[in-house]
C-alpha positions as CSV (number, residue, x, y, z in Angstrom):
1,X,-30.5,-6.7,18.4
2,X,-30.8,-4.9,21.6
3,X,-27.7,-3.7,21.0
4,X,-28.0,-2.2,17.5
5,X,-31.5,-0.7,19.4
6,X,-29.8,1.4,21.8
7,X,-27.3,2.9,19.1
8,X,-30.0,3.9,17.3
9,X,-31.7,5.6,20.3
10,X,-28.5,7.2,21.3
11,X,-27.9,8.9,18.2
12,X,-31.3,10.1,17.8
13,X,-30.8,11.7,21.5
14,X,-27.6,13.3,20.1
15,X,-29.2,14.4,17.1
16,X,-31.9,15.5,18.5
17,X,-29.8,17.7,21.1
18,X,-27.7,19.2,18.0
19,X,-31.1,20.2,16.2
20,X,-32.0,21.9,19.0
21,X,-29.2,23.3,20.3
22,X,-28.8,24.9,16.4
23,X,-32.3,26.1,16.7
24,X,-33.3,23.9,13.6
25,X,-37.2,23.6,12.8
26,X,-39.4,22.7,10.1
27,X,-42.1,24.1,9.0
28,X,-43.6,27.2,7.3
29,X,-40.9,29.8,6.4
30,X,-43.0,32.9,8.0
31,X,-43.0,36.5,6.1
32,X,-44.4,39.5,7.8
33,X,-47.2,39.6,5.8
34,X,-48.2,36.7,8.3
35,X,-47.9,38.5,11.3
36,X,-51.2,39.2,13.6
37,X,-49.9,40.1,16.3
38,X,-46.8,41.9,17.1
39,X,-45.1,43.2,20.6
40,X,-41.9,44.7,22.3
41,X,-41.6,46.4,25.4
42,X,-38.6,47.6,27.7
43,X,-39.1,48.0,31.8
44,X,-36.5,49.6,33.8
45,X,-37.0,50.4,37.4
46,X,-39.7,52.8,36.9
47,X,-43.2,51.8,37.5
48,X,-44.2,52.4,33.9
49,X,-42.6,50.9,31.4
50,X,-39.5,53.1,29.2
51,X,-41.6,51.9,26.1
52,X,-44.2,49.4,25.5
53,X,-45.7,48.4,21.6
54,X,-48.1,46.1,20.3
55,X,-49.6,46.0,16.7
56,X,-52.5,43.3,16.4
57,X,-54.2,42.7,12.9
58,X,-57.9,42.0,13.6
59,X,-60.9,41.6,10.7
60,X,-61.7,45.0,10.7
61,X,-58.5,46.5,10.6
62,X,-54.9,47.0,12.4
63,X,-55.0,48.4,16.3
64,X,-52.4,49.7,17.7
65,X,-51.2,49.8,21.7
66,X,-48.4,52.6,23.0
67,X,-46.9,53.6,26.6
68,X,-44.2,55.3,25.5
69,X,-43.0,59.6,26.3
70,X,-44.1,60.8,23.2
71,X,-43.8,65.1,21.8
72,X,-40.8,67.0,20.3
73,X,-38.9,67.1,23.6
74,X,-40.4,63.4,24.8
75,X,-42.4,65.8,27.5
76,X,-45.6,63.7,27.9
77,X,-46.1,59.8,28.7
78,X,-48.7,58.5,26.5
79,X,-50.1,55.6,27.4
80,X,-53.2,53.8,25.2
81,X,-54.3,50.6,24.1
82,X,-56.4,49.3,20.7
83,X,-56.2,52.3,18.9
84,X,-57.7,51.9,15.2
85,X,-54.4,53.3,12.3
86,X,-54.5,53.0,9.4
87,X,-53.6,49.5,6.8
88,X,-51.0,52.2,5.3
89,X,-48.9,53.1,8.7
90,X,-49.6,49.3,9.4
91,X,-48.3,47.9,6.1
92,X,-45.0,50.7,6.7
93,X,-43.9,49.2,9.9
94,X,-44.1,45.6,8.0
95,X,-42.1,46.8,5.4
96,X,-39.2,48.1,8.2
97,X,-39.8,44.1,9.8
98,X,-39.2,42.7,6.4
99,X,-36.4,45.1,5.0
100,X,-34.3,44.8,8.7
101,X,-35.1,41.3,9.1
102,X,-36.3,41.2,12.4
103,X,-38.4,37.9,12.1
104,X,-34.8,35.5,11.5
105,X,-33.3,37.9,13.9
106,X,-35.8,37.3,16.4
107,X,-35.7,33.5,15.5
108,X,-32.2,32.9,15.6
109,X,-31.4,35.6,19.0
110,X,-30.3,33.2,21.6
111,X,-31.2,34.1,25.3
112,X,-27.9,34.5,27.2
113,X,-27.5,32.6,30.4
114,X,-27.9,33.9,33.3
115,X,-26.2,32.0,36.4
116,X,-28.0,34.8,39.0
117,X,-31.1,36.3,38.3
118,X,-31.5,40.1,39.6
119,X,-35.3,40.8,39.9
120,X,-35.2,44.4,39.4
121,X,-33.2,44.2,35.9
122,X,-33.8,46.4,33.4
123,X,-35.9,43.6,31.0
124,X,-36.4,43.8,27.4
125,X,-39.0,41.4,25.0
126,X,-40.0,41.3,22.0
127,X,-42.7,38.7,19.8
128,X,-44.5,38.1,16.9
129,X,-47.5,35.3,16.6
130,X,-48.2,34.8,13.0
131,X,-51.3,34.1,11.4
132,X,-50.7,29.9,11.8
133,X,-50.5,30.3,15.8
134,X,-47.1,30.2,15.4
135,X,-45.1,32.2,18.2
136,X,-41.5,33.5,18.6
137,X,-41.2,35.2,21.9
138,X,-38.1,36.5,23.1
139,X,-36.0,38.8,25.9
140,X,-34.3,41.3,23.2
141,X,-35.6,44.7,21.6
142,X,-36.6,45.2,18.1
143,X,-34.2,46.6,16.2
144,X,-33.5,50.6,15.9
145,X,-35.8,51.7,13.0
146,X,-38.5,49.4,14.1
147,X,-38.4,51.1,17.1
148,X,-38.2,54.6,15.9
149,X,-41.3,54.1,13.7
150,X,-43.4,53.4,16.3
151,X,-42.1,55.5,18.3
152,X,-43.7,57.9,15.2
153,X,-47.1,55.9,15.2
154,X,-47.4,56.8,19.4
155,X,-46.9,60.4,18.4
156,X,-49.1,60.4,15.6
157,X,-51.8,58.8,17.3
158,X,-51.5,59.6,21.1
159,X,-54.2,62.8,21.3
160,X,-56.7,61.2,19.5
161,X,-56.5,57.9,21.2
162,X,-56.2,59.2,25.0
163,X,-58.9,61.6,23.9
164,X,-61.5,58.4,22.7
């Protein structure tokens, strides 16, 4: 019996260990229409960061936070947080997250391993937190046109935000 006991155990250890090692989970199947909170932000050995997003859904609307250079020729840092847009440039980044898949991407993106950590790497991370609690944070960039749009949203919003 003991026997039969400990096989059991060790092959829900393995099991276990393959599940996670596979990045298997159960649970809801999250869209981005769940999303509340989303994030990504790259620092390089400057003291401000080369970019640096964050879109949060709240009751009365979507607010939106940029440090980012922002202008024709990139000439001025903007740099503002909680900044009321509108459900429409909201909803248009969500339909980039959907269309590019950046929610599996983010799920499935495995963190390489580093054997020597340098401190003063250039570090890149990116989350979501959906409407459940539910978190996936990781140390990668969203992708390109992600990026480029709200790259857009700083520039369309910087004056009137640093201005408020």
């Amino acid at each position: 019996m003991k026997r039969i006991v400990c096989k059991a155990v060790m092959i829900l250890m393995v099991l276990s260990l393959l599940l996670g090692l596979f990045g298997c989970e159960g649970g809801k199947k999250h869209t981005a229409g769940d999303i509340v909170l989303i994030h990504t932000a790259y620092y390089g050995m400057e003291k401000d960061p080369v970019y640096s997003f964050a879109l949060k859904k709240e009751d009365e609307g979507w607010l939106f936070s940029a440090s980012c250079f922002v202008g024709n020729q990139k000439e001025h840092y903007a740099s503002f947080s909680s900044f009321p847009i509108t459900d429409e440039d909201a909803q248009g980044f969500l339909q980039i997250i959907r269309e590019e898949g950046e929610i599996e991407r983010l799920r499935k993106y495995r963190e390489p391993i580093h054997i020597f950590s340098v401190s003063d790497a250039p570090m890149r991370s990116s989350g979501i937190i959906f409407s459940d609690g539910y978190q996936i944070n990781k140390n990668t960039r969203l992708g390109d046109q992600a990026l480029d749009y709200l790259y857009v949203l700083a520039g369309k919003y910087y004056e009137a935000a640093e201005g408020s």
